[in-house]
Backbone as a printed PyTorch tensor [residue, N CA C, xyz], in Angstrom:
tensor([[[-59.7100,  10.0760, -17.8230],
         [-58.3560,  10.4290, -17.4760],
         [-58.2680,  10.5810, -15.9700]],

        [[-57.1440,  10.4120, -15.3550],
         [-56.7550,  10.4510, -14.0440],
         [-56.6000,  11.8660, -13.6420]],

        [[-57.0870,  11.8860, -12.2950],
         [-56.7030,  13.2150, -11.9000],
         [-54.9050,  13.1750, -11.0550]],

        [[-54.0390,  14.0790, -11.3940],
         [-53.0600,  13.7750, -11.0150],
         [-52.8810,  15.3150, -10.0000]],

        [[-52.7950,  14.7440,  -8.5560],
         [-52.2180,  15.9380,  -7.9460],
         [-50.8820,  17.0440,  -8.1890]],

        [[-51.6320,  18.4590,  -7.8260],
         [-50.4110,  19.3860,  -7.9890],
         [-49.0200,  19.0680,  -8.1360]],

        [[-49.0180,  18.4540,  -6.3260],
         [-47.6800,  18.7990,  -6.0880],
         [-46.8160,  17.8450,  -6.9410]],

        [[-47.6680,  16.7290,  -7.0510],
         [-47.2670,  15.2040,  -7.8330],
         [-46.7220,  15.8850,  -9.0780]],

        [[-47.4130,  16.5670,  -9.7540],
         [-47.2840,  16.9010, -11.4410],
         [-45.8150,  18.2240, -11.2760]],

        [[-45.8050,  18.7880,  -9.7150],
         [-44.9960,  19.9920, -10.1270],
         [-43.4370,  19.0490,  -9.7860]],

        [[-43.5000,  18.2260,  -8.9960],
         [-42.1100,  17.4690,  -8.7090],
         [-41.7810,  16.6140, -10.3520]],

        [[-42.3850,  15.9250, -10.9780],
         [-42.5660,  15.5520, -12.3000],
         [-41.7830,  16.4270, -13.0530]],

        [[-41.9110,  17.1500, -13.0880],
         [-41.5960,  18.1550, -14.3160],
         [-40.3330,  19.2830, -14.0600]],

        [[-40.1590,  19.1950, -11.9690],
         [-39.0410,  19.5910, -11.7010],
         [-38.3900,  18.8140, -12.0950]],

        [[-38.0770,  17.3740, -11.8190],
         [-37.0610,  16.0210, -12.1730],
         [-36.9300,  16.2860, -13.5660]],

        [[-37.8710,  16.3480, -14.4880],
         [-37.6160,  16.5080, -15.9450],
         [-36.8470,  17.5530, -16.5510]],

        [[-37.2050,  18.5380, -16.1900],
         [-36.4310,  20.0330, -15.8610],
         [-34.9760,  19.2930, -15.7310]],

        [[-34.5450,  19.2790, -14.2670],
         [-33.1030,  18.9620, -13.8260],
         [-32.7920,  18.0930, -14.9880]],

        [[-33.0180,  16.8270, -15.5530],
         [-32.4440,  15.5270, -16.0340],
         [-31.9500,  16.1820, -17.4920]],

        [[-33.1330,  17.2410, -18.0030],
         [-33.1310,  17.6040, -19.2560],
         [-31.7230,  18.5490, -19.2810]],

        [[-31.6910,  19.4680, -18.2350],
         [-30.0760,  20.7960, -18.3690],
         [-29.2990,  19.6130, -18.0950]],

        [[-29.1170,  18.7250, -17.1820],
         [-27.6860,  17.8460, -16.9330],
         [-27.6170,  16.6480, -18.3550]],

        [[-28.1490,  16.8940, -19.3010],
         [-27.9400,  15.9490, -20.5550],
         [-28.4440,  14.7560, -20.3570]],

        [[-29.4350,  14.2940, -19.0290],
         [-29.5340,  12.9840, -19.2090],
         [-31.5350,  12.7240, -19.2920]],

        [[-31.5690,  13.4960, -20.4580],
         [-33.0070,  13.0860, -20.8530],
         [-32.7760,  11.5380, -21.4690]],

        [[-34.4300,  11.6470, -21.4300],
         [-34.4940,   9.8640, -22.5680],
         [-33.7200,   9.8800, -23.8990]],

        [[-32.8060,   8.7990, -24.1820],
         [-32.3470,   8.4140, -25.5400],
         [-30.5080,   9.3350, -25.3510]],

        [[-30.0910,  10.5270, -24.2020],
         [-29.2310,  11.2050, -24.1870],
         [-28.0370,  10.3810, -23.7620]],

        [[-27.1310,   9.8130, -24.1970],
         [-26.0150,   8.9430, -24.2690],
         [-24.9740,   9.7730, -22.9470]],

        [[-24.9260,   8.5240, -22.1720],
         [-23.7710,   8.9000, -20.9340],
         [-22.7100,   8.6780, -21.2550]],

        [[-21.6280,   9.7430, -20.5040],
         [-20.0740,   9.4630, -20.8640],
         [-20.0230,   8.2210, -19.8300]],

        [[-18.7450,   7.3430, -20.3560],
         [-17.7960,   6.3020, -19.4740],
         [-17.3050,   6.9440, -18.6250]],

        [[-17.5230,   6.3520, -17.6440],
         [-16.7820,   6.2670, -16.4380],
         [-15.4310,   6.3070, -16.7230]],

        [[-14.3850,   7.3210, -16.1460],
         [-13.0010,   7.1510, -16.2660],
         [-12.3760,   5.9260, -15.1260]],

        [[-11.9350,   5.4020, -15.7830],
         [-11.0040,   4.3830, -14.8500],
         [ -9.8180,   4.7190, -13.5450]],

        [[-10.4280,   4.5300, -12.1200],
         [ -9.8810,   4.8240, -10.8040],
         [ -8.5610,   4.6320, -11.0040]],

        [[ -8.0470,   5.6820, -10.5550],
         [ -6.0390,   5.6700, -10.7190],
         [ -6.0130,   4.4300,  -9.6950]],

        [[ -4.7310,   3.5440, -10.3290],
         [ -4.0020,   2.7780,  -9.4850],
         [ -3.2610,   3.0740,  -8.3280]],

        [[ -3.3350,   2.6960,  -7.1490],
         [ -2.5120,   3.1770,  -6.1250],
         [ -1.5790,   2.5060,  -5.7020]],

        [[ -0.7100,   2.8470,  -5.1800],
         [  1.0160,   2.2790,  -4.7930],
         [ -0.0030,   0.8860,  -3.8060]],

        [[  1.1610,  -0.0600,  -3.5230],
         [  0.5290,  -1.1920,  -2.7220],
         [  2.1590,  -1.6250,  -2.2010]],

        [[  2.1730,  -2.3410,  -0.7970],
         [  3.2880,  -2.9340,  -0.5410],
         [  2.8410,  -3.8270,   0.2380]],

        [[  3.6460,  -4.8620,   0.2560],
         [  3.1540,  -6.2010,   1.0450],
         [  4.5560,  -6.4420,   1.8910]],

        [[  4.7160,  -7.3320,   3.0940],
         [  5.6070,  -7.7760,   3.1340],
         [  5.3470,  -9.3480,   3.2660]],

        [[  6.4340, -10.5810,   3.0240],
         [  6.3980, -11.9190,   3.1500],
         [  6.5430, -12.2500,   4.2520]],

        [[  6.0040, -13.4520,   4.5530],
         [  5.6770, -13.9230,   5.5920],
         [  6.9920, -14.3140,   6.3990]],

        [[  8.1560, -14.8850,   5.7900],
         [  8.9910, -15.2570,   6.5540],
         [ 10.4670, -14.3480,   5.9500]],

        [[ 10.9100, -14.0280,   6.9170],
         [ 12.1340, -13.0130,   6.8910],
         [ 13.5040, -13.6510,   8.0210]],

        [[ 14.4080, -13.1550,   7.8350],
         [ 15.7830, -14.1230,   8.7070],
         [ 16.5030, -13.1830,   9.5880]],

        [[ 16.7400, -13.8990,  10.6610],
         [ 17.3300, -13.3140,  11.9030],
         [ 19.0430, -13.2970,  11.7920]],

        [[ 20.0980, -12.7530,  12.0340],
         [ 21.2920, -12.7320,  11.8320],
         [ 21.7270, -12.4200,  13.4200]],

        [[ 21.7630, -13.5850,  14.1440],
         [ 21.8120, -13.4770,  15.3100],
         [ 23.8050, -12.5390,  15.9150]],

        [[ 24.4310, -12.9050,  14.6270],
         [ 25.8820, -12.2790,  14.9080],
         [ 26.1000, -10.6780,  14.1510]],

        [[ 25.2260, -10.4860,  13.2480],
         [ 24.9180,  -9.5040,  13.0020],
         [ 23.9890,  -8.5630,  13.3220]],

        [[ 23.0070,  -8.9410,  14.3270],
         [ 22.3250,  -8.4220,  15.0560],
         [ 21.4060,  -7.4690,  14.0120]],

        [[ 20.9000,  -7.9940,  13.2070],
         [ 20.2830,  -7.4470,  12.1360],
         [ 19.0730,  -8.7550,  11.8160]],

        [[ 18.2700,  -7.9310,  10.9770],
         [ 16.8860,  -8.7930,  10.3400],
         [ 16.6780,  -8.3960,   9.3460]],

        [[ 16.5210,  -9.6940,   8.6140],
         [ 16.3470,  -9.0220,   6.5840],
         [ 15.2110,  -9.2910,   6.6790]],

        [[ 13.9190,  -8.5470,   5.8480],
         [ 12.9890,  -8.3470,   5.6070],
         [ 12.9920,  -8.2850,   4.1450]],

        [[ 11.5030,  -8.9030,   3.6880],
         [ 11.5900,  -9.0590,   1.8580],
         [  9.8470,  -8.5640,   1.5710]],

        [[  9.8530,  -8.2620,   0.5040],
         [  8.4150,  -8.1510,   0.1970],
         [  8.1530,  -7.8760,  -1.2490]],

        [[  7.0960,  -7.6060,  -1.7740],
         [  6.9010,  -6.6170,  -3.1430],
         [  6.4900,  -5.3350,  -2.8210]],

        [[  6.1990,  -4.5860,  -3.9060],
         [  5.6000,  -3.5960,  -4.3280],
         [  5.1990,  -3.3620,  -5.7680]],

        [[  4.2600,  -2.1740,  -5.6770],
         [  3.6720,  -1.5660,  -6.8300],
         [  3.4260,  -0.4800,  -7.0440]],

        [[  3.9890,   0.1130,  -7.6070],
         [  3.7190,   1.5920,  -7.8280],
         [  2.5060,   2.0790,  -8.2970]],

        [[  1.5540,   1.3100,  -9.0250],
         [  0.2790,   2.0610,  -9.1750],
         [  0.8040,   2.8050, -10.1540]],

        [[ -0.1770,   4.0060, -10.2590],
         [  0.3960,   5.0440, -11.3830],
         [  0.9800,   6.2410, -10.8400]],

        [[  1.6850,   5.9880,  -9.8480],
         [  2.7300,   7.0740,  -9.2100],
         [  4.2030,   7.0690, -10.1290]],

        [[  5.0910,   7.5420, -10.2030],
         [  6.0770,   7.6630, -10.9650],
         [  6.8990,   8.7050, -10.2210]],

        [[  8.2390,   8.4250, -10.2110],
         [  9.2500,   9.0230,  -9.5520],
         [ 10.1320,   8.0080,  -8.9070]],

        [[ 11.3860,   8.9790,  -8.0570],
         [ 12.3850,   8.2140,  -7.0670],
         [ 11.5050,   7.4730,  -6.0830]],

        [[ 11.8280,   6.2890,  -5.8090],
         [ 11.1360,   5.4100,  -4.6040],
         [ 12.1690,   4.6020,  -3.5660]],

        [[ 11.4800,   4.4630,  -2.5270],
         [ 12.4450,   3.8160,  -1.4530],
         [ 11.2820,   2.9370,  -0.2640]],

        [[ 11.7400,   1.7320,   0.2350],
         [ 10.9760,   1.3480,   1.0570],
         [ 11.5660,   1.7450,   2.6700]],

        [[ 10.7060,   2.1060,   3.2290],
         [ 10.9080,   2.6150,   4.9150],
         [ 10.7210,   1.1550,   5.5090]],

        [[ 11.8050,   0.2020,   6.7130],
         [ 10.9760,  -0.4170,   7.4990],
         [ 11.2260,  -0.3040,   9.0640]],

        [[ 10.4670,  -0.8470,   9.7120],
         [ 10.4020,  -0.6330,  10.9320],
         [ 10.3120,  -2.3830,  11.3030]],

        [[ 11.0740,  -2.6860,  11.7690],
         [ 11.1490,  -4.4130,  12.5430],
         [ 11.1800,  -4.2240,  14.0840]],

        [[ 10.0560,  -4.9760,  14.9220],
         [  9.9670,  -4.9520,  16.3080],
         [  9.5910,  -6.1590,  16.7490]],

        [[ 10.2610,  -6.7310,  17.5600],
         [ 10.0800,  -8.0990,  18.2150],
         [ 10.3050,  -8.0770,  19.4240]],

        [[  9.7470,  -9.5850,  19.8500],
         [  9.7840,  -8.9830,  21.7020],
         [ 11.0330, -10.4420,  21.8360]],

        [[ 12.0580, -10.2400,  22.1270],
         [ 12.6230, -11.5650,  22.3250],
         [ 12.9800, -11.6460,  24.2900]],

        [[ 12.7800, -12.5940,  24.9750],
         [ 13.1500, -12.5120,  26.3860],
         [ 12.5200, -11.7530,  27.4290]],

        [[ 11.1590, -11.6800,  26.9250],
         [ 10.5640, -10.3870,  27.5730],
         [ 11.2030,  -8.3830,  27.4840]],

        [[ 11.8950,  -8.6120,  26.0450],
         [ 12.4370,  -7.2680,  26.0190],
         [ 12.0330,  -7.1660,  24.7230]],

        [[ 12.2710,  -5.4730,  24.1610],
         [ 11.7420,  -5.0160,  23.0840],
         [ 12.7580,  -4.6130,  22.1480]],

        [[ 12.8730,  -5.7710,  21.0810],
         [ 14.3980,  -5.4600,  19.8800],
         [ 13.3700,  -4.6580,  18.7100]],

        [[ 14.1290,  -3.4360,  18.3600],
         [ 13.6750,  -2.6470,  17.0070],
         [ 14.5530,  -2.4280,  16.2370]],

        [[ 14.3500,  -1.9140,  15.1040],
         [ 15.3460,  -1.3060,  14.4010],
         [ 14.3450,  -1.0030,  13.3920]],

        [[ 15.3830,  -0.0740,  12.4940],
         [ 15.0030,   0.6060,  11.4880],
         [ 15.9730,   0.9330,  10.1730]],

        [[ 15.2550,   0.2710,   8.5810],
         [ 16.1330,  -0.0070,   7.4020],
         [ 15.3210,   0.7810,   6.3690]],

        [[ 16.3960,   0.5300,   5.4470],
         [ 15.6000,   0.8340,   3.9480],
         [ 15.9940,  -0.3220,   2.9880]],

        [[ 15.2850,  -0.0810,   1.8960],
         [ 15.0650,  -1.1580,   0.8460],
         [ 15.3240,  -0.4400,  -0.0200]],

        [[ 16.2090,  -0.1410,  -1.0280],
         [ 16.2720,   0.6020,  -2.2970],
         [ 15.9880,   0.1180,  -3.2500]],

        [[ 15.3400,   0.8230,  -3.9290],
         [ 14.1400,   0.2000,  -5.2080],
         [ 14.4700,   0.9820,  -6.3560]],

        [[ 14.9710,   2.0950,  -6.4360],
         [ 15.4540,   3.1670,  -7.6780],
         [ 14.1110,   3.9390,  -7.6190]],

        [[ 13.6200,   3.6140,  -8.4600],
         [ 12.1990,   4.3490,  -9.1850],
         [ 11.1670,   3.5180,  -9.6610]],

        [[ 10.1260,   4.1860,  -9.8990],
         [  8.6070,   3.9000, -10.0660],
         [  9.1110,   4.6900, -11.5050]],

        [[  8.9850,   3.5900, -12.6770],
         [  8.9500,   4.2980, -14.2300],
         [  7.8080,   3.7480, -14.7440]],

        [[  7.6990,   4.0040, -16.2890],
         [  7.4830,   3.2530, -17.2360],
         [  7.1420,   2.0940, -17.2140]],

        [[  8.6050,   1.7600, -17.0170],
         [  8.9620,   0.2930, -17.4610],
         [  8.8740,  -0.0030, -16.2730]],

        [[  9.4110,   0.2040, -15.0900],
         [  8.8970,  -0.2660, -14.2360],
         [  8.2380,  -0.0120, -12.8080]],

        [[  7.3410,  -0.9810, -12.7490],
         [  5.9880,  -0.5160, -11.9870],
         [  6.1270,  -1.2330, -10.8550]],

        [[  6.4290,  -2.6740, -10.8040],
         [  6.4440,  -3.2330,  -9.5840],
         [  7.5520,  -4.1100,  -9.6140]],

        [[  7.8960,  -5.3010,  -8.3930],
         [  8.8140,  -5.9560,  -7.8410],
         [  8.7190,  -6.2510,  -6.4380]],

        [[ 10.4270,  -7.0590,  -6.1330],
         [ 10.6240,  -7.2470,  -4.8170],
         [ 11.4700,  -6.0400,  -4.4520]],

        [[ 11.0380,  -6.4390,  -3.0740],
         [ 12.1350,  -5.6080,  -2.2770],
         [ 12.9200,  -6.4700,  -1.5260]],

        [[ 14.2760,  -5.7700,  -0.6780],
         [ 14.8040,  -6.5250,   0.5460],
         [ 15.6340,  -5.4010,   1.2800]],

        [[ 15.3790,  -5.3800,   2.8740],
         [ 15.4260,  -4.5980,   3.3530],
         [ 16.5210,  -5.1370,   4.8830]],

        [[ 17.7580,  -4.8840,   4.9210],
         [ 18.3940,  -5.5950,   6.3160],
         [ 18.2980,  -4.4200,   7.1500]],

        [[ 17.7660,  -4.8940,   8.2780],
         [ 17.3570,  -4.0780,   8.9390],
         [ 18.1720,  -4.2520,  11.0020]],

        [[ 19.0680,  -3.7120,  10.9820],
         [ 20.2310,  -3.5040,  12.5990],
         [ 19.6470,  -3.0980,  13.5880]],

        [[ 19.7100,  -3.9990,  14.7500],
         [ 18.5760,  -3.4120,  16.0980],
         [ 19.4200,  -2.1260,  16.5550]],

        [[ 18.5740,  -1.9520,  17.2570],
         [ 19.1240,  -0.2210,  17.9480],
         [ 19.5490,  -0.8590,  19.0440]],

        [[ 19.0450,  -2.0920,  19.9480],
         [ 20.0410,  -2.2450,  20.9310],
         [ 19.7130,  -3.8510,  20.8540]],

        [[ 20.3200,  -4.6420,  21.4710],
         [ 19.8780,  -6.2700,  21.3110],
         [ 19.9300,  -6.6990,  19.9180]],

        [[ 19.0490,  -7.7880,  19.7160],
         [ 19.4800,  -8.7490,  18.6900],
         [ 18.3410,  -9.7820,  18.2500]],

        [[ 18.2580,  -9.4860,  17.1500],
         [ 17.0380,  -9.9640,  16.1550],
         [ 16.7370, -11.2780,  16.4550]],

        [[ 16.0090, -12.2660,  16.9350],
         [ 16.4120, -13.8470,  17.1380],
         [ 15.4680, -14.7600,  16.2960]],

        [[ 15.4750, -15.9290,  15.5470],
         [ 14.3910, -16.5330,  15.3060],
         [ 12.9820, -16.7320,  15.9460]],

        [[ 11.8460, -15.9290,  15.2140],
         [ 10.2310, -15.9040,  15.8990],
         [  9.5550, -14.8560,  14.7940]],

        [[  9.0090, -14.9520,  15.6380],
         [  7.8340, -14.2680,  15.4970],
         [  8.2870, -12.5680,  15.5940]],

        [[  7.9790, -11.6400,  14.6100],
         [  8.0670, -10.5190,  14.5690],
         [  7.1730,  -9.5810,  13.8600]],

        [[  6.8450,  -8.2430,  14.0560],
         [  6.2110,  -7.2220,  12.8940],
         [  7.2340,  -6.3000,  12.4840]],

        [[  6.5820,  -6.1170,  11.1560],
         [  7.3160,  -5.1190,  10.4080],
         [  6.3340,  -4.0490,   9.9870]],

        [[  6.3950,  -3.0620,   9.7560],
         [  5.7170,  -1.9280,   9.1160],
         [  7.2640,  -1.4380,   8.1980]],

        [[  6.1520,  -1.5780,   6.8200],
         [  7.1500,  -1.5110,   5.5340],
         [  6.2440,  -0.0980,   4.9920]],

        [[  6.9270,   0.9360,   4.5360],
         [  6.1820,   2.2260,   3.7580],
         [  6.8200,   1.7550,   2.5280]],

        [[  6.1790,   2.1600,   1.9340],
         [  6.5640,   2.3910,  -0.2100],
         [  6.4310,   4.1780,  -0.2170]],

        [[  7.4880,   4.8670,  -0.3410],
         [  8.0180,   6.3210,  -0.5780],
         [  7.7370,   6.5720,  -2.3100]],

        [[  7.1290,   7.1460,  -2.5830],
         [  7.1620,   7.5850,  -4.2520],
         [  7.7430,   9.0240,  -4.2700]],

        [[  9.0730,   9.2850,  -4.7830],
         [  8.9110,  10.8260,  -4.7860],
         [  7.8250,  11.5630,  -5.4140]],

        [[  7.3730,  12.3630,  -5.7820],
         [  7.3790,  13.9310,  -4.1220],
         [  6.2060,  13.7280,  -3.2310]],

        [[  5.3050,  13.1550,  -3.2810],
         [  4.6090,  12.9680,  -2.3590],
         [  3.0080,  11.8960,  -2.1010]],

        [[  3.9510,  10.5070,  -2.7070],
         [  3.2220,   9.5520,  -1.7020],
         [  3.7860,   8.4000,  -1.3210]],

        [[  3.2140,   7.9790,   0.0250],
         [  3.2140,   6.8520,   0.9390],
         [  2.3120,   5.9240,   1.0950]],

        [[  2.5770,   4.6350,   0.9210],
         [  1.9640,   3.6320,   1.2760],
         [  2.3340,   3.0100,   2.1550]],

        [[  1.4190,   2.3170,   3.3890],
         [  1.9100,   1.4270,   4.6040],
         [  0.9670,   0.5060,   4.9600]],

        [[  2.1140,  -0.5020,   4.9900],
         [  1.4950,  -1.7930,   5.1740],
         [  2.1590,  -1.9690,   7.1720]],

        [[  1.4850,  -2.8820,   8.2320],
         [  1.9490,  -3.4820,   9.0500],
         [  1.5280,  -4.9300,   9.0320]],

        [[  2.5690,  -6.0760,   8.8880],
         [  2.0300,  -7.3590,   9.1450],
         [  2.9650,  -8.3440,  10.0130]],

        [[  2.6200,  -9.3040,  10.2230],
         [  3.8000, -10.1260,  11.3220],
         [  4.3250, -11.0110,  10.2990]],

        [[  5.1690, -11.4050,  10.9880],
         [  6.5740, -12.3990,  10.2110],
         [  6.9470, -13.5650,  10.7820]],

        [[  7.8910, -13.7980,  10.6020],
         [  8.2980, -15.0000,  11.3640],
         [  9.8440, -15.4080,  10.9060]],

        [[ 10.7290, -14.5300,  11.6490],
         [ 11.9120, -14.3440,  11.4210],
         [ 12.9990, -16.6020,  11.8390]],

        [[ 13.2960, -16.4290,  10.3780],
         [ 14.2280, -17.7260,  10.2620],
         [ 15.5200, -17.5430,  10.7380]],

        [[ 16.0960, -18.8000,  11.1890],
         [ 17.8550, -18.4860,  11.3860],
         [ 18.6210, -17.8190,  10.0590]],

        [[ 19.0670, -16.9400,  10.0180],
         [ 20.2280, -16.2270,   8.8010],
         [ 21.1340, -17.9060,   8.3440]],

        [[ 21.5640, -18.5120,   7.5230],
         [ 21.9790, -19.0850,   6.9940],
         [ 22.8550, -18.8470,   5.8760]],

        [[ 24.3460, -18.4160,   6.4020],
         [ 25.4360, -18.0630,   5.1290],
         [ 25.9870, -18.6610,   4.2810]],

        [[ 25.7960, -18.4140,   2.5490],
         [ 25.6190, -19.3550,   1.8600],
         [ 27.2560, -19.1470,   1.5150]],

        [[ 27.7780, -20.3210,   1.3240],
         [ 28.6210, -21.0940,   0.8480],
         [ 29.6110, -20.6000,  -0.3560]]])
């Protein structure tokens, strides 16, 4: 037979000790893993439209509520540099609620500069997803604002 050192045999039998009170001796069946809550998600699309006489920018995207539930609203923030100057503004997207029945969708969000005027290019948006009472999701991505085109 082998000679097996002290400390070797006293760590052995500590580990066995611990494994044995936390239920996970040999043959002792582990619980499942509970499945990670879903979290809210918002995206926005790549191309959104400039309303050069309305001096506004519509913005579109989805969302998902995850397993949040309540009143919801999308926050956006549109900033572009047109002429070497800085056009912003700031909209919402009304979405109703995060239910049941429903979990995800589009949004669309027109969004009025605070001073100047939205123009076809290149722009970012930072879009939040609001869940009542208390969570936020935020996305920032760039765009690429089209001429507004009034349909007929």
């Amino acid at each position: 037979m082998h000679q097996v050192r002290p400390s070797l045999l006293a760590a052995g039998l500590t580990t066995l000790a611990t494994a044995a009170a936390l239920g996970l001796a040999p043959g002792a069946a582990l619980a499942a893993p509970s499945p990670a809550a879903s979290a809210p998600a918002i995206s926005v699309n790549w191309f959104g439209a400039a309303d050069v006489h309305a001096h506004t920018g519509t913005v579109r995207g989805r969302f998902d509520c995850g397993d949040e539930r309540g009143l919801a609203y999308i926050e956006v923030h549109l900033a572009q540099r047109v002429r070497g100057t800085d056009v912003t503004g700031f909209g919402f997207g009304v979405i109703g609620a995060c239910t049941d029945e429903r979990t995800a969708g589009t949004w669309t969000a027109t969004v009025p500069a605070d001073a100047g005027t939205f123009r076809p290019g290149p722009a970012t948006a930072t879009a939040r997803l609001v869940v009542e009472p208390n969570s936020l999701t935020e996305t920032t991505e760039r765009l690429r604002l089209l001429p507004h085109c009034p349909r007929h």
